[in-house]
N, C-alpha and C positions, 0 to 999 in steps of 0.2 A: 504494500500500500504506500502512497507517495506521502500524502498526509492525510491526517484526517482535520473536519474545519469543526472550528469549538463554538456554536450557535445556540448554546443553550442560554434563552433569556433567563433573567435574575426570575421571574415571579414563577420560573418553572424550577428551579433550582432548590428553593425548599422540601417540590416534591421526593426529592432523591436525597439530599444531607442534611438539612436542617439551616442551612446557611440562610441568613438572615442582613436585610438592610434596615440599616435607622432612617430616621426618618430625615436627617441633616447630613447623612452620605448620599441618600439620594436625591437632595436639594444641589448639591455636590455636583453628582456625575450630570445634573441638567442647567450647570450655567454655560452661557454658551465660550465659544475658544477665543483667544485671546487674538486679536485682527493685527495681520502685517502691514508692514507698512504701503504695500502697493492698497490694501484695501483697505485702509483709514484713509485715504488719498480717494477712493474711490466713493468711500462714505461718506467724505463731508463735500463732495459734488452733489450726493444724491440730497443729504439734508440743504444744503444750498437752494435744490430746484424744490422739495416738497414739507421740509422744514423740519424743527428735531422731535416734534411727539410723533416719533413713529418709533417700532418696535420690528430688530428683524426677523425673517422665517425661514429657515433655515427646514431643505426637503429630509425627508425621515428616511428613505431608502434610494438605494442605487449607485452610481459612480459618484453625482455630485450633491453634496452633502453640506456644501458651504451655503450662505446666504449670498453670497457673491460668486459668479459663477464668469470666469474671463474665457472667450472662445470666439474663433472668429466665426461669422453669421451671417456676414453679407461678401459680394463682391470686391469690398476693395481688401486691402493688404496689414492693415491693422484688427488687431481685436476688439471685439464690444465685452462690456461687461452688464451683468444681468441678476439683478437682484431683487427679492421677494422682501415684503413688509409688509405692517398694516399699520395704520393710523390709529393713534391712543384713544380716538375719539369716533365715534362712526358704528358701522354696523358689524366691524369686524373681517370683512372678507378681505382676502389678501391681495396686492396690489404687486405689480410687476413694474419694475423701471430699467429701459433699457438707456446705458450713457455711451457714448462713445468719444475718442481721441479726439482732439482738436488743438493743433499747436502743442501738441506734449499734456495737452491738462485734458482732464476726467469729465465732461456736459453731458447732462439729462437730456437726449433726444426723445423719448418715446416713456409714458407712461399709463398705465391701464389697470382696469380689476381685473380680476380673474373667474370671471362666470362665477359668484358669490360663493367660492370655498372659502374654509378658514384654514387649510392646512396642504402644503406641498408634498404628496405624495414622491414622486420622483421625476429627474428630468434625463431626456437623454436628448441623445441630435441625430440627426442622419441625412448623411452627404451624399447628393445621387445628381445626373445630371446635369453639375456646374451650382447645383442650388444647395442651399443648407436650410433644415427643419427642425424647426426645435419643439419635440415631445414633451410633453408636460403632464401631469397627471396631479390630478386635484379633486379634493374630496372635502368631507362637510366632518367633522372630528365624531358627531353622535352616529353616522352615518355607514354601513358600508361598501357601499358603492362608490365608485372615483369616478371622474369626469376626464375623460381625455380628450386633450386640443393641441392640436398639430399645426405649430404658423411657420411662416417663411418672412423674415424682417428684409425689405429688399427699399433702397431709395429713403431711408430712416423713418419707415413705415410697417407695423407688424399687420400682416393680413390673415386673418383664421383662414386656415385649410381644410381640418377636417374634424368634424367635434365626434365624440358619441358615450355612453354610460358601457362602465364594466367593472367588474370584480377586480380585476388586475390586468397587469397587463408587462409586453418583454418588447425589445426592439434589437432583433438579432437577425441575420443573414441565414434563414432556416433553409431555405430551398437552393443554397449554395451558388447564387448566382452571381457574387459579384456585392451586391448592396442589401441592405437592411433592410429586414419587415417588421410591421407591426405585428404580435400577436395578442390578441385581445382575448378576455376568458368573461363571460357572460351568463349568471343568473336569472333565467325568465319566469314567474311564477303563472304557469298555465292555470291554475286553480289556487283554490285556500290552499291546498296541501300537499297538492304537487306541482314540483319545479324542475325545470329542467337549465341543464347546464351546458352549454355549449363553447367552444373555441374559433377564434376566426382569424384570417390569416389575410392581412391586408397589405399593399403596395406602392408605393406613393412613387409618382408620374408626371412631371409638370405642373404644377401643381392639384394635380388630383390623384385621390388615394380612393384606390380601387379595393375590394374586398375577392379575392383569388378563390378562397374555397371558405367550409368549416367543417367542424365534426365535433360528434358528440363526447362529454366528458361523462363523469360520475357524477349523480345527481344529489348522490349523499354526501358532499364535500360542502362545506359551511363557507370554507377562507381559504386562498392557496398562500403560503406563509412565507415560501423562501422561491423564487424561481432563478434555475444556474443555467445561464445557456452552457453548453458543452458540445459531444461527439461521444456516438455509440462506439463499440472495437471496429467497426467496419470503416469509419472514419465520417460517418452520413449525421449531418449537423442536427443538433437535439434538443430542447428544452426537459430539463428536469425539473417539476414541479411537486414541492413537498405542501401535503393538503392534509386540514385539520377535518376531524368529522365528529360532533362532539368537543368535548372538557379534553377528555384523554387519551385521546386517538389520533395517527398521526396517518400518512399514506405517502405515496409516491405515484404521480403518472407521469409519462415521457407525451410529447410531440414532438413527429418527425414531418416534412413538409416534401412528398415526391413526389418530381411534378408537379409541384404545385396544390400539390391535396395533401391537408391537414390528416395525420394516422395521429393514432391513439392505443399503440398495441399493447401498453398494461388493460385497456378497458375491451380494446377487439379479441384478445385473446385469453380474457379469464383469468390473470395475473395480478387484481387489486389485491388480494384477499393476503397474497405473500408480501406484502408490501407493510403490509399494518404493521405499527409498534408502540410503543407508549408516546404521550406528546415530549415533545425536546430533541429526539432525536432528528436530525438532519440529515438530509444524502450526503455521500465524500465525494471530492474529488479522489480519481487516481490517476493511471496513467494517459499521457495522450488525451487528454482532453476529457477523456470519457467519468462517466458519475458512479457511485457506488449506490445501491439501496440498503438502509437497512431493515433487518428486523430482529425481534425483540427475543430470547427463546427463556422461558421460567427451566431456571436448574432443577434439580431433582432435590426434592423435600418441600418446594415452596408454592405447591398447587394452591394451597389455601390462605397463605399470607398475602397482605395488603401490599401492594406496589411498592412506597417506599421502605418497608422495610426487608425488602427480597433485593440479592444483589443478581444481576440477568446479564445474559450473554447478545451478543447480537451476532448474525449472523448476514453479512455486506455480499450483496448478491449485483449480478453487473444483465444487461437486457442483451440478449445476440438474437441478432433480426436474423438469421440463418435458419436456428430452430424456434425462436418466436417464443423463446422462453427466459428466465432467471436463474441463471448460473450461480450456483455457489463461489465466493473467490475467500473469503477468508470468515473465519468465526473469531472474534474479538472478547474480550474482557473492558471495556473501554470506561475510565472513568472520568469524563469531560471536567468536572470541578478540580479534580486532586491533578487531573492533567499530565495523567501515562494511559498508555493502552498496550494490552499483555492479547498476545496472540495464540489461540488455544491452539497443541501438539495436536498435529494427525492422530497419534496414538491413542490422545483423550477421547477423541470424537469419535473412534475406529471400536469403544471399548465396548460399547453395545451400551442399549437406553441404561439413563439413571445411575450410571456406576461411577460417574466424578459429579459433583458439587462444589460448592463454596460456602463463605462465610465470614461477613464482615465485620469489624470491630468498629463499635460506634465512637466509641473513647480514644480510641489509638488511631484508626483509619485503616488498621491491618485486615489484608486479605487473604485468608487462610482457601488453599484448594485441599480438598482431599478425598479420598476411595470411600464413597456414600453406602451404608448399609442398611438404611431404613429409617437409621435417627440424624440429628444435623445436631446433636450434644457427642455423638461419636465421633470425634476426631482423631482416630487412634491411629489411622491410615493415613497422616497430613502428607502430601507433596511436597509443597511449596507454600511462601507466604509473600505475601509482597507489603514492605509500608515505607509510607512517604514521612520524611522529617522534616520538619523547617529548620533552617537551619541556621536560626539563632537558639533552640531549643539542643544543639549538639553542642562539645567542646569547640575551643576554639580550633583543635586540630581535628573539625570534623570526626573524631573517631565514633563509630557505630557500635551498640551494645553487642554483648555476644552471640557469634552463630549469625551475624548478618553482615554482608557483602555488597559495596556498592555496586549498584547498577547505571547512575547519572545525575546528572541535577542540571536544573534548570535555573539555577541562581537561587532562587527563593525556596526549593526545594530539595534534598535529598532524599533517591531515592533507593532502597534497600530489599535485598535479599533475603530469606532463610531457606536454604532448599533441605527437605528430609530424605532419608532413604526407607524406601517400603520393600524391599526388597520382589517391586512386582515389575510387570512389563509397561508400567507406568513412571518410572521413574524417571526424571529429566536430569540430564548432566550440566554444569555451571555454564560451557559455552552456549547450549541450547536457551536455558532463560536470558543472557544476554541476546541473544540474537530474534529472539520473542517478542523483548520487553521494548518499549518506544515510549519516548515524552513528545507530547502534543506541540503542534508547532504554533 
């Protein structure tokens, strides 16, 4: 595995450890970042042209993430800069100001609302034709559906291209052609109680943005949470989209675009169901572009325990359009907060159902494996342990208590060993759990 990506938000992260925010660490993590100097230069142009009670907004996902966004956008040879606010005073909906260069200094050419959101979903661009378009995507914060409008700024004049409502939405090069599409993911409520969910796959052309095909999604899907554009093993361009269904249910579907028609073959070919896992877990990247899925597998003894207190395997499965199925590629031990991931031996998984387990230490963080006999107080068969130190809690010469072996650190963390012997065909020798064991990137 190349990496794996560490996407567990804070409010999911209690469900697994117990980790906890105050209520002044997370006034904390949301002040906003502290402005360079090209964009204090670019800010006091904008409060110049619309004055200082305004507040900025800053888009919540995607590549650009600043409130100040420099890129070029029109025909000539300088950049514009482009930034979201609202007014201290007013209705709230967010305002877009586009400045540009003039003699070396920073001027408000172009300023506008933004179809009455209060919040900047994400922005992207895309270059086709000699024109440049800037994606926008904006939504109402109680709301969730997003509003997306597609302009072209040409002549120091933004003209809307293409509006329309969706769930979400990607701007990737799916059908391999050269430039960028839109793909849009849309909830229609046929009735009270049934809805259906569709994906569309749109093109933009002079300034018109044509709609090329769509296809149908999962209807049980609530929210799509994370979407990677990537590449299956074939090399055939992808969308990975990780979808909640429910409080605690997580999914994965792919769209591929051949020809021009939107597939959907986690849903064409009967493959949702292996996708499921608990909410927090994210697809990986691995190699070549391509995405990993996971899912979730309860060890042996913890049929009947509560999610967070069962420690679980997952098992990262990769899509081959050959056999139209989900390949196994590795089973994991992955522990996203403590931040290693331990890679389970062929031999463990080869051993027949229920015969390796685990078991974690709530106080220490140690993860004990061992040869499962029907109780999990039986530890008599241990493997292996693995636990993380901080490493202001060690001596100064890092040394490790007895019977454990580093494995690595990540600055803030040491991470350690204990391997036992069972004298079974389960044993692992030191080079193996080194060669195992990984800290998250």
């Amino acid at each position: 595995m190349k990496r794996i990506l560490i996407v567990l938000a804070c409010m999911v992260i209690p469900l697994f450890t117990g980790c906890e925010l105050t209520f002044s660490s997370v006034d904390n993590l949301m002040k906003p970042p502290k402005l360079t100097e090209e964009q204090n230069r670019i800010d006091a142009a904008l409060r110049d042209s619309v004055g200082d009670a305004i507040n900025l907004v800053y888009p919540k996902t995607g590549d650009y993430k600043s409130a100040f966004i420099v890129e070029n956008i029109d025909d000539e040879d300088s950049t514009e800069a482009i930034v979201f606010y609202k007014t201290n005073a007013g209705t709230g909906s967010v305002r877009m100001n586009i400045l540009d260069q003039q003699n070396g200094e920073w001027v408000s050419v172009w300023d506008n609302t933004t179809v009455n959101g209060t919040e900047i979903e994400k922005v992207s661009f895309i270059k086709t034709g000699g024109r440049v378009y800037l994606v926008l995507g904006v939504n109402v914060a109680s709301a969730s559906d997003k509003t997306l409008i597609i302009y072209e700024y040409a002549q120091r004049v933004l003209k809307q291209v293409f509006t329309t409502t969706c769930a979400n939405f990607a701007v990737y090069d799916l059908n391999d052609d050269g430039n960028e599409e839109i793909i849009t993911l849309t909830h229609t409520m046929l009735s009270d109680t049934k809805k259906e969910t569709t994906a569309q796959l749109y093109s933009l052309y002079q300034e018109e943005c044509r709609q090329l095909s769509q296809t149908r999604m999962d209807e049980e899907v609530s929210s799509y949470v994370n979407i990677f554009p990537g590449k299956l093993p074939d090399g055939t361009p992808a969308l990975f989209l990780d979808t909640q269904q429910g409080a605690d249910q997580y999914g994965t579907e792919i769209l591929t675009a051949v020809n021009n028609r939107l597939q959907n073959p986690i849903l064409m070919y009967g493959l949702k169901e292996k996708t499921y896992r608990y909410a927090g877990l994210s697809s990986m990247k691995g190699e070549n572009e391509s995405y990993l899925v996971p899912q979730t597998i309860t060890l042996p003894g913890y049929s009947e325990a509560a999610v967070a207190e069962q420690p679980y395997l997952i098992n990262w499965y990769q899509y081959d359009s050959k056999t139209q199925s989900l390949t196994a590629q590795d089973t994991t031990y992955t522990n996203y907060v403590l931040g290693y991931s331990f890679k389970i031996p062929e031999k463990w998984l080869d051993s027949g159902e229920g015969q390796i387990t685990a078991k974690r230490n709530a106080t220490n963080n140690e993860l004990t494996f061992f040869i499962y006999h029907g109780d999990l107080k039986n530890e008599a068969e241990t493997l292996l342990k693995i636990r993380p130190f901080s490493r202001s809690s060690l001596d100064q010469d890092t040394s490790l208590p007895y019977g454990y072996t580093m494995l690595g650190s990540n600055g803030q963390m040491v991470y350690a060993y204990n391997l036992k012997v069972t004298h079974s065909e389960f044993d692992l020798t030191p080079n193996e759990v080194q060669q195992l064991f990984s800290i998250l990137q």
